[in-house]
C-alpha positions, 0 to 999 in steps of 0.5 A: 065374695062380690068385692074384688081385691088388688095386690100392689108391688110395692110401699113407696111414695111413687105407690102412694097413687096406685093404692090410694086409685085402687082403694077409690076404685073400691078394690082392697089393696094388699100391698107388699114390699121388703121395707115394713116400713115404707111410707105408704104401708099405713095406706095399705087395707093388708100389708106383708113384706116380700122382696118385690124379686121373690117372684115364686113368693109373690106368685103364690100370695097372689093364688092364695088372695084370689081364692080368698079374696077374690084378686083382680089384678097385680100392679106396680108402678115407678119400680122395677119389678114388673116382670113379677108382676107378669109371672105372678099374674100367669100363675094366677090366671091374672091379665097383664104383658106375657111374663115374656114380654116383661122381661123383654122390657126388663133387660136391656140386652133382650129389649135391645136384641127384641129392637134390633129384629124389628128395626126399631131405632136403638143405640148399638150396644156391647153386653158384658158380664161381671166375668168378662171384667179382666177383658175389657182392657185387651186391644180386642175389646178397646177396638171396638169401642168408640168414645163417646159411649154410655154404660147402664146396667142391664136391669136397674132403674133411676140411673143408678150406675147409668153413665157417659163413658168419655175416654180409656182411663173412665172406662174401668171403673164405670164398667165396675160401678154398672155392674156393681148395680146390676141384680144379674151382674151385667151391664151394656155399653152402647153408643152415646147419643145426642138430643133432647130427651123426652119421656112417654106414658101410654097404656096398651090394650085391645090392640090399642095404645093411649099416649097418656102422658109426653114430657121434655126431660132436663138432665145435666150433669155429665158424665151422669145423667141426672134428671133435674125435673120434667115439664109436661106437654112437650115443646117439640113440633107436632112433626117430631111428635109424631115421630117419637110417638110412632117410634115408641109405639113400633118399641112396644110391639117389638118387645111383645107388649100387649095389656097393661102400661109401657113408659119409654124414654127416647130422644130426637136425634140428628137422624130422628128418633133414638129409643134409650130404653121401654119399660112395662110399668107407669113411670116414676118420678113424679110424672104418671102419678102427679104431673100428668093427671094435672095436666090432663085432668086424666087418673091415669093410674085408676084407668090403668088399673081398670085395665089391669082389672079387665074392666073397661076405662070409661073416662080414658075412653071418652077423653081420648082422641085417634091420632094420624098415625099408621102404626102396628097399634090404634094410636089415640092420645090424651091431651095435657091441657094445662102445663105441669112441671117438676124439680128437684133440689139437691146438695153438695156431700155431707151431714145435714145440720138444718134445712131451712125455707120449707116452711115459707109462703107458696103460691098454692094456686100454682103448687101442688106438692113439695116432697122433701126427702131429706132431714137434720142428721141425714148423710147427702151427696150431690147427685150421680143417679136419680135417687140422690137427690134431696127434694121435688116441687110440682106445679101446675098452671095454664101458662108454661112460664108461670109453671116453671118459674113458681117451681124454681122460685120455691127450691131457690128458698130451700137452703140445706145447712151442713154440719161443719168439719166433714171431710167429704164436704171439704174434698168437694169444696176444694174441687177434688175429684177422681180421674174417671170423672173429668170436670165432676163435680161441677162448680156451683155456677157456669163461670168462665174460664178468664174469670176464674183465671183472674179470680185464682189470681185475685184470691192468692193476692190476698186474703183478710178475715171479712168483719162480723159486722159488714155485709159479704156485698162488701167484699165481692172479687173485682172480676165477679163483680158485674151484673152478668156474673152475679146474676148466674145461677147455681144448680138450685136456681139461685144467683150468685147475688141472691146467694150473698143477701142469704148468707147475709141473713143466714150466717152465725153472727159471732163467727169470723170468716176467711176472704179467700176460703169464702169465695173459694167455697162459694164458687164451688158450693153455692150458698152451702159453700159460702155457708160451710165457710163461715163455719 
């Protein structure tokens, strides 16, 4: 029995690296998930559905693998399940982070509490349980809140319940919906922050720690936090850098830490680095397992897993650099030599009817991968969380203009159609939205407020069915018609101008459509808006 085995929690698409890594690595991967039919369970050498939360289950399989298949080790990456990770692997004799220190970084009211005992910069926080509900509304609770502030639950990942809260008559609701989407039924408020957002990939071992991946977020949307894409290296001083570097790896110690991967996001504040939260796993979306081994050329999930092994990760070791910084670990970094970046795409709510522009030619020398995820007949929303969201593309190039623009250049061909006569689509055209989310949805592009003024005027001063034979070019509102208007873009890259030339080529020719229902839709639903109209 000389080959060694692996068992990898989880069967989704942000697994696929780790399976594929660990098969290269010659390790048979087991792998387990609650979903038998997961994406990647074809790639699995063995496959068995456990809940990733069954951590006596999960702990049990793996005593059994490493008596009879020789385990070397337990990973999972992009979920968040690394604390059954840590508790299987102390029952199996395996190395990883203490089963302690994993539900350090697990919980936010432990990972806060572990921050605040060592003076690492986090926002104050207030837990509340689903019990404390009836209370939040008292003159004893509402004193001590101060608006701005931000609500999360306490043990759930992809902002899934994760909002601004901006006044009183929000704070119910959201307080709800965080709990709603807490395992534990718990959630924190904590202070909003502001600046730039940065994620951070490192792995910890010996006393080490590799930053192996620093990325600049892009998150929009408010209240919600809705990460758009990433771009991979950083545009930050090296000054800054240095700082959140030094910031996350103080996070790391605090929480306890010690062997496997810890991924932070963090931003740079008014009064310097402000940690948001530290997990004990690679990240997701897309960026430990795509953009960052583009952009450093670097496998860091193989290297993590050797880790995880208790092997030595040579290529890591080679290819790392010390960095000048005095902190509780030896700090070293890999660097991204080239540029990477991700985006998404997304839509407004409905039924999909059709989507159209994936299969048209790309720039493959800068394109590496484009991952839809939804199809014809799929219900989709506009996004409130991270797992929303209908598609990614991601680039590589040494030049960081050439990266972004080829991304935002491909999603601008993608065009979700929707099925006509649904009642969610509509709601969201005719800009109807709830008390507790002030100004959500947006509208489709950054309009003014005098030219939306004017346009209100314009469209209930006339109204007309626009000829199946003319181009909609011929019938722009006079306050939109202007080089600066046109040429805004919508939440998917597509300016109002090239958004006409579509609908032109896109529409059904045989339906007659409303003047003022098209403008209306379109300046609140982009093309599928325009599109919706002449349905």
């Amino acid at each position: 029995m000389s080959s060694r085995s692996i068992l990898i929690l989880g069967a989704g698409l942000m697994q696929k690296p780790a399976i594929e890594s660990a098969k290269s690595l010659g390790l048979k991967a087991f792998v387990i998930d609650a979903n038998p039919h997961a994406v990647c369970v074809p790639l699995a050498d063995v496959f068995k559905k456990i809940d990733l939360k069954a951590k006596e289950e999960i702990a049990q399989y793996a005593i059994e693998l490493k008596e009879k298949e020789n385990l070397a080790s337990i990973f999972t990456a992009g979920t968040d399940f690394s604390a059954s990770v840590s508790y299987a692997s102390e029952k199996a004799g395996l190395l990883s982070h203490s089963y302690k220190a994993a539900l350090n970084a697990s919980d936010k009211t432990l990972m806060r509490s572990c921050f605040d005992a060592e003076n690492v910069p986090s926002p104050k926080f207030i837990k509340i349980h689903r019990n404390q509900i009836v209370d939040i509304l008292t003159p004893e609770f509402v004193s001590k809140i101060t608006y701005p502030c931000v609500v999360k639950p306490v043990d759930n990942m992809g902002a899934r319940g994760c909002r601004m809260i901006r006044e009183k008559n929000e704070l119910l609701f959201s307080v709800e919906e965080a709990i709603k989407n807490s395992r534990s039924g718990t959630c924190i408020l904590e202070e909003y922050i502001c600046g730039p957002e940065f994620s951070i990939d490192a792995l910890v071992y010996d006393g080490t720690m590799t930053i192996t991946g620093f990325a600049d977020r892009h998150i929009y949307y408010p209240p919600y936090f809705i990460e758009m894409g990433h771009t991979m290296p950083t545009e930050i001083s090296k000054e800054k850098y240095y700082e959140l570097v030094k910031a996350f790896s103080d996070g790391v110690h605090a929480l306890g830490l010690t062997r496997g991967s810890a991924k932070a996001d963090i931003k740079y504040t008014e009064n310097g680095p402000m940690i948001g939260e530290i997990a004990a796993r690679l990240s997701g979306g897309y960026m430990s397992g795509w953009t960052y081994p583009y952009s450093s050329g670097l496998n860091l999930t193989e290297c993590a897993i050797q880790i995880a092994c208790g092997d030595i990760p040579e290529e890591l070791e080679q290819k790392r650099h010390a960095l000048p910084l005095n902190a509780k670990f030896k700090i070293f970094q890999v660097d991204s030599t080239k540029v990477s970046a991700e985006r998404a795409w997304i839509s407004i709510p409905g039924i999909v009817k059709k989507v159209n522009g994936l299969n048209e030619k790309y720039n493959d020398d800068v394109i590496r991968n484009i991952f839809p995820r939804v199809k014809a007949g799929d219900k989709v929303t506009f996004p409130r969380n991270n797992v929303e969201k209908c598609g990614n593309v991601i680039s590589v190039s040494d030049n960081r203009e050439i990266a972004v623009n080829t991304c935002e250049q491909l999603i601008q061909n993608i065009v979700i159609e929707l099925e006509s006569g649904n009642q969610e689509t509509e709601a969201f055209l005719l800009g109807k939205n709830h008390h507790y989310e002030k100004d959500f949805p947006p509208l489709a592009y950054n309009i003014s407020e005098e030219i939306l003024g004017k346009l209100e005027v314009e469209l209930e001063e006339k109204d007309f069915i626009i000829p199946d034979d003319m181009s909609v070019k011929n019938f722009i509102p006079q306050c939109l018609n202007n080089e600066e208007t046109l040429s805004l873009n919508d939440w998917n890259h597509i300016s109002m101008k090239t958004c006409l030339e579509k609908f032109d080529q896109l529409r059904d020719k045989t339906k007659k459509y409303s003047y003022r229902k098209f403008w209306y839709y379109l300046i609140h639903g982009g093309i599928q808006g325009a599109l919706y109209a002449a349905e």
